[in-house]
GUSE-553063 format. One line per field, with one value per residue (C-alpha): residue number from 1; residue in one letter; x, y, z negated. Coordinates in Angstrom, 2 decimals, decimal comma. Layout:
// GUSE-553063
i = NUM:...
aa = a:...
px = X:...
py = Y:...
pz = Z:...
//
This chain:
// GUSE-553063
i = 1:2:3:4:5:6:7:8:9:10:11:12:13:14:15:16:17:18:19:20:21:22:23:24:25:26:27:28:29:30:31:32:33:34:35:36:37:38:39:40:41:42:43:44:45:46:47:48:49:50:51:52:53:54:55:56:57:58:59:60:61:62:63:64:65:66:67:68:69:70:71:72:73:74:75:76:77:78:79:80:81:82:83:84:85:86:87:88:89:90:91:92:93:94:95:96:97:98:99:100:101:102:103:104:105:106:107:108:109:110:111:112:113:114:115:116:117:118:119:120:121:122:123:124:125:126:127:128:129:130:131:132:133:134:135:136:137:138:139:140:141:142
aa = x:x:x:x:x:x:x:x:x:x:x:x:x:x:x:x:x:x:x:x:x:x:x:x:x:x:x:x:x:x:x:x:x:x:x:x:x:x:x:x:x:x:x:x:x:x:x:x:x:x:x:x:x:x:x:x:x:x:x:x:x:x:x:x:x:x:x:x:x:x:x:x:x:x:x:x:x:x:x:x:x:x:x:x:x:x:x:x:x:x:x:x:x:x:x:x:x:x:x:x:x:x:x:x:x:x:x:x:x:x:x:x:x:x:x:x:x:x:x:x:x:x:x:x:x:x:x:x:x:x:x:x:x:x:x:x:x:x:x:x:x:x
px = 0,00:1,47:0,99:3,18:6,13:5,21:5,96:9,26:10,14:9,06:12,89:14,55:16,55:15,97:16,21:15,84:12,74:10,64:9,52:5,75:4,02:0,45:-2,35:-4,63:-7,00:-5,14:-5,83:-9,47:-11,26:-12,08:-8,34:-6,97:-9,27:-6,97:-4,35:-5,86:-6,71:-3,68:-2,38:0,50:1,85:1,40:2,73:5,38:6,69:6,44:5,98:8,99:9,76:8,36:9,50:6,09:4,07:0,37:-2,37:-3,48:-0,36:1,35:5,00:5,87:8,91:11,49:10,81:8,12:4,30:2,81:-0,81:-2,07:-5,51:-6,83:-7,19:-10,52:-12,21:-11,90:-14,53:-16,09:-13,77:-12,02:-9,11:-9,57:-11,65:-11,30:-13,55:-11,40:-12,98:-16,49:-13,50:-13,60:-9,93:-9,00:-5,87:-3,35:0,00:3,33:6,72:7,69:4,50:1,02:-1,13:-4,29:-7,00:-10,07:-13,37:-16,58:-15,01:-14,38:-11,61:-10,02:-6,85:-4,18:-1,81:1,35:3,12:6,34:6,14:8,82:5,30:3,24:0,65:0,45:-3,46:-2,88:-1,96:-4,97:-6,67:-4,31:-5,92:-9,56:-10,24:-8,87:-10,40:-13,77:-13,95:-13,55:-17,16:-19,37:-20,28:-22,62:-20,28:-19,14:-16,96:-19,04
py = 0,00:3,41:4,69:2,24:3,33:6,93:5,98:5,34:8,40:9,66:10,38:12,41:15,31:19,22:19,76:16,17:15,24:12,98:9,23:9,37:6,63:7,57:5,00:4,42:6,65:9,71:11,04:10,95:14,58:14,97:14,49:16,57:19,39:19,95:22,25:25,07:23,34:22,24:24,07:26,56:25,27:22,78:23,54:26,43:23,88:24,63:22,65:20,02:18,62:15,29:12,65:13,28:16,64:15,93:18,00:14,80:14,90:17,30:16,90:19,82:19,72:17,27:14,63:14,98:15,43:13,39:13,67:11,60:11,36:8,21:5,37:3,59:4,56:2,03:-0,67:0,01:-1,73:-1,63:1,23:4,73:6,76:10,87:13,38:16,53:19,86:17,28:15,16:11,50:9,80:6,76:6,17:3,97:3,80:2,69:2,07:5,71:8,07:8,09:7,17:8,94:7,65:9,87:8,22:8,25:9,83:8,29:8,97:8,53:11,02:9,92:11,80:10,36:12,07:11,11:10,76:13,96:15,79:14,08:14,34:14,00:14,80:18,21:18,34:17,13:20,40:22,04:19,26:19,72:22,13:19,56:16,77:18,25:18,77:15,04:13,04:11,80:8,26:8,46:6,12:8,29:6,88:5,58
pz = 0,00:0,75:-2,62:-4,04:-1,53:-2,12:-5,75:-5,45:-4,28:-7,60:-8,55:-5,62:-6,58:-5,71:-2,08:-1,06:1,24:-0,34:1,47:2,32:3,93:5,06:4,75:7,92:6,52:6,60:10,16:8,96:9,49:5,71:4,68:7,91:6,18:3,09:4,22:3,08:-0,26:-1,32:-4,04:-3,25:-6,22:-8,93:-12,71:-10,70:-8,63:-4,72:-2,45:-1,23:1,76:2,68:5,56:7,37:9,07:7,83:6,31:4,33:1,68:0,05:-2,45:-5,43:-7,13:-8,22:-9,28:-6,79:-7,86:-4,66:-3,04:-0,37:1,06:3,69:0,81:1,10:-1,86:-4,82:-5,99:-9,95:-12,19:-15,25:-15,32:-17,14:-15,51:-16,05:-15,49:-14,55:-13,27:-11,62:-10,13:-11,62:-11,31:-11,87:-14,31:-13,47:-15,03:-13,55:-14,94:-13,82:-14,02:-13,85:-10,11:-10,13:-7,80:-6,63:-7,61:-6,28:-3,26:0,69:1,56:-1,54:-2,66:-4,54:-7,24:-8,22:-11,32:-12,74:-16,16:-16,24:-16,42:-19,18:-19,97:-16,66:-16,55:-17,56:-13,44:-12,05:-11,97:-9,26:-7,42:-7,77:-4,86:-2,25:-4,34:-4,64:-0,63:0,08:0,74:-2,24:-2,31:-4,98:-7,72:-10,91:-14,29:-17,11
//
């Protein structure tokens, strides 16, 4: 899954570009739609440079804060689910930071935060606009 790659570019240094690998999903209109949401900057860190051109992902900072859009959106099940700013994420946790997961939204958006930035849900708000703007399916956390 390209979220997983993406993760592993979690620890790049200043100035590198980070490794992004785009799901399928990406070059679908809703995710092409986010330049202008992105944020220009997330907790004062610009945005990086990443290995592909695409209005469905954005980088900030090093280590790299990551968001990609194109996932399918996720099946109920039994991870965290947040509420931030009318966006439900799902939590999951990796070995080096913190994968958010739109919910209740197709496509689905993905935030990758190194754990550098805990608690890493105190970024999730720079990320409502372009969240918020992706389709409804209906399907909110419990």
């Amino acid at each position: 899954m390209g979220a997983l790659i993406a993760v592993s570019a979690l620890g790049g240094c200043a100035g590198d570009t980070v490794t992004v690998t785009l799901p399928d999903g990406a070059q679908r209109a809703a995710c092409q739609a986010l330049g202008p949401r992105w944020p220009d900057a997330v907790s004062g860190r610009p945005p990086t440079g990443m290995s592909v051109d695409s209005a469905a992902a954005r980088a900030y900072g090093a280590p790299a804060i990551i968001a990609i859009c194109g996932y399918p959106a996720p099946a109920p099940g039994l991870l965290e689910c947040l509420d931030v700013d009318g966006v439900d994420w799902l939590v999951q946790r990796r070995s080096d930071g913190v994968q958010f997961t739109t919910y209740g939204r197709d496509p689905a958006m993905d935030v990758l935060v190194p754990a550098a930035y805990a608690p890493e849900p105190l970024l999730l708000p720079a990320f409502s606009s372009a969240a918020r703007s992706l389709p409804e399916t209906g399907q909110r956390c419990r």
